[in-house]
N, C-alpha and C positions, 0 to 999 in steps of 0.2 A: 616785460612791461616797462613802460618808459613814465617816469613821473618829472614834468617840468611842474619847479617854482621859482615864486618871482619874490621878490624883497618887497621893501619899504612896508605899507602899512598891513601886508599879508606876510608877515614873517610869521606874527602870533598863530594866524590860521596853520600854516606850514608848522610849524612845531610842536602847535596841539594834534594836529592829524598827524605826524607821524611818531606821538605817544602814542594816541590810539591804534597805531598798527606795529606795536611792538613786538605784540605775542603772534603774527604772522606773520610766515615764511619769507621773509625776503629776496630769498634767493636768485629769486630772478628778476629782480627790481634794479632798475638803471635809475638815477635819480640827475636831473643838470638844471643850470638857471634858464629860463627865458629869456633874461639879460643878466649885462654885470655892468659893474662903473668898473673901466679899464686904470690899473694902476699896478703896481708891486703887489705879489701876494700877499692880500692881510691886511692892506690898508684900510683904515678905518669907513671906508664909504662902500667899501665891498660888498654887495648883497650875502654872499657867501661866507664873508667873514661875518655876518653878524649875523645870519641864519647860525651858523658855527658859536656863536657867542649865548643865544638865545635859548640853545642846547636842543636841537635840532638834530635827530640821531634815528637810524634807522638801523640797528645790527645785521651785516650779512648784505644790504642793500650795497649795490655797486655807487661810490660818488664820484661824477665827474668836473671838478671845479673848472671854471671858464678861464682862468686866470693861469699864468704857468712861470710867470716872469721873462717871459719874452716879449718882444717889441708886438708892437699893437696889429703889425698885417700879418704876422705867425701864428699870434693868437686867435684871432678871425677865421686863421685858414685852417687851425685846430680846431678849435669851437665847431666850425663847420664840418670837419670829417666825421668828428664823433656824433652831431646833428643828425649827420646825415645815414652813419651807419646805425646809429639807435631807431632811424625812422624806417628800415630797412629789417633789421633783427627784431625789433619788437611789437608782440602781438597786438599788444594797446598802448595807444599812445595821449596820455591826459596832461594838460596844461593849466596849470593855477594860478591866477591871472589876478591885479590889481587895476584901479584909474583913477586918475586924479583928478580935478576938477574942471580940466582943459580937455578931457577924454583922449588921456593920453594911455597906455599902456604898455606893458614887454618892454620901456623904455625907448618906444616908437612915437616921435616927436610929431606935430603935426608941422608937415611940409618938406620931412628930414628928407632924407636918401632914405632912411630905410623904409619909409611909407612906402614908398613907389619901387624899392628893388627887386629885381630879379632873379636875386640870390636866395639860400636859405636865409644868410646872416646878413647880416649891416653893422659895417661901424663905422662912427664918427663922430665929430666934434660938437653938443651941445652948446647951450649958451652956459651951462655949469659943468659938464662933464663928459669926459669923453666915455662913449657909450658900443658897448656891442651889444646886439638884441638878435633874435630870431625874427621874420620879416612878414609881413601876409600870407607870403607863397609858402613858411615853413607852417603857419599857424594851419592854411590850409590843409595841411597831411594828419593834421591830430584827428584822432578819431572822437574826443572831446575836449571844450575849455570850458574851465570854470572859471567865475568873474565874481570877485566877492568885494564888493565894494561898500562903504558906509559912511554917511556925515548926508549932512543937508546940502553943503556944496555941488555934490555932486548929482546930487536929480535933476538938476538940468540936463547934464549928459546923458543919464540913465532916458530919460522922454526923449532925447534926441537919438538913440540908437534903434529905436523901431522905425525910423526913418533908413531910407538908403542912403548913403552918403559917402563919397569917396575915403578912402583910406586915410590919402593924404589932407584931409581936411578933417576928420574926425579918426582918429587910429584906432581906437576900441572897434569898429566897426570890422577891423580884422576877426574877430573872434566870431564873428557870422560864418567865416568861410571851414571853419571847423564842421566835421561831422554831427553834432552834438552842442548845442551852447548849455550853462547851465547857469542860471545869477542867482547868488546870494547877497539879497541888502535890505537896507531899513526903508527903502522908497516904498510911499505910500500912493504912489502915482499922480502925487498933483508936481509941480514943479515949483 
């Protein structure tokens, strides 16, 4: 089984779910980010690094950090092999997903490259950070995403996703193309 998560304001959820799955077997559990903010191992804006800080631990669970210290088209081309053979080796494949209040997601910008890529991966330059993500076309392979999103900022997005909407104009809309969608939020459905 393959478990992607994501940072920012779903770190809490990631860390409390993988308490709760202490006392089972891990063994055959792959775990990677959805994205990462590209920099030196450890740098403090790391997804990884503060999933790591937050005490985020699964015993026995395979971890595969996105980050290696290598220049930014290595790591992309890393990120993507292991992407691509966990999508390959693993039976199920689930993704835990955040948005922010421009329904942004996986660190897919609206109008980036990675909205519109072809690839698994995408990376590039933000207007704050440079970013590798997994892409529509990777989200499409998951057999589910879950989307846990919260604050009143964001019900505007949340009404805006049962609409059709290109990718690159709304990115959360990626998580439609998964087998499964699943959302956890406080929306009460007015906007």
């Amino acid at each position: 089984m393959l478990w992607l998560v994501s940072g920012g304001s779903n770190i809490a959820v990631a860390t409390e779910a993988a308490s709760l799955l202490r006392d089972v077997d891990a063994g055959t559990l792959t775990i990677m980010l959805v994205d990462e903010r590209f920099g030196p191992v450890g740098h403090p804006d790391s997804n990884w690094q503060q999933l790591i800080e937050s005490g985020f631990d699964l015993p026995h669970a395979q971890f595969l950090p996105t980050l290696s210290g290598h220049h930014l088209h290595e790591t992309m081309s890393d990120y993507q092999t292991h992407l691509s053979d966990q999508f390959v080796l693993s039976s199920y494949k689930v993704g835990l997903f955040g948005m922010d209040a421009h329904g942004n997601t996986a660190g897919i910008l609206p109008g980036s490259e990675a909205a519109g890529s072809n690839e698994l991966v995408s990376g590039y330059e933000g207007p704050d950070l440079t970013r590798i993500t997994m892409t529509p076309l990777a989200i499409k392979q998951l057999d589910e995403a879950v989307l846990v999103t919260r604050g009143e900022a964001k019900w505007p997005q949340l009404a805006r996703l049962t609409d059709t909407l290109p990718d690159v104009e709304q990115p959360v809309q990626a998580l439609k193309l998964a087998a499964s969608l699943r959302i956890f939020s406080d929306y009460l459905g007015r906007p």
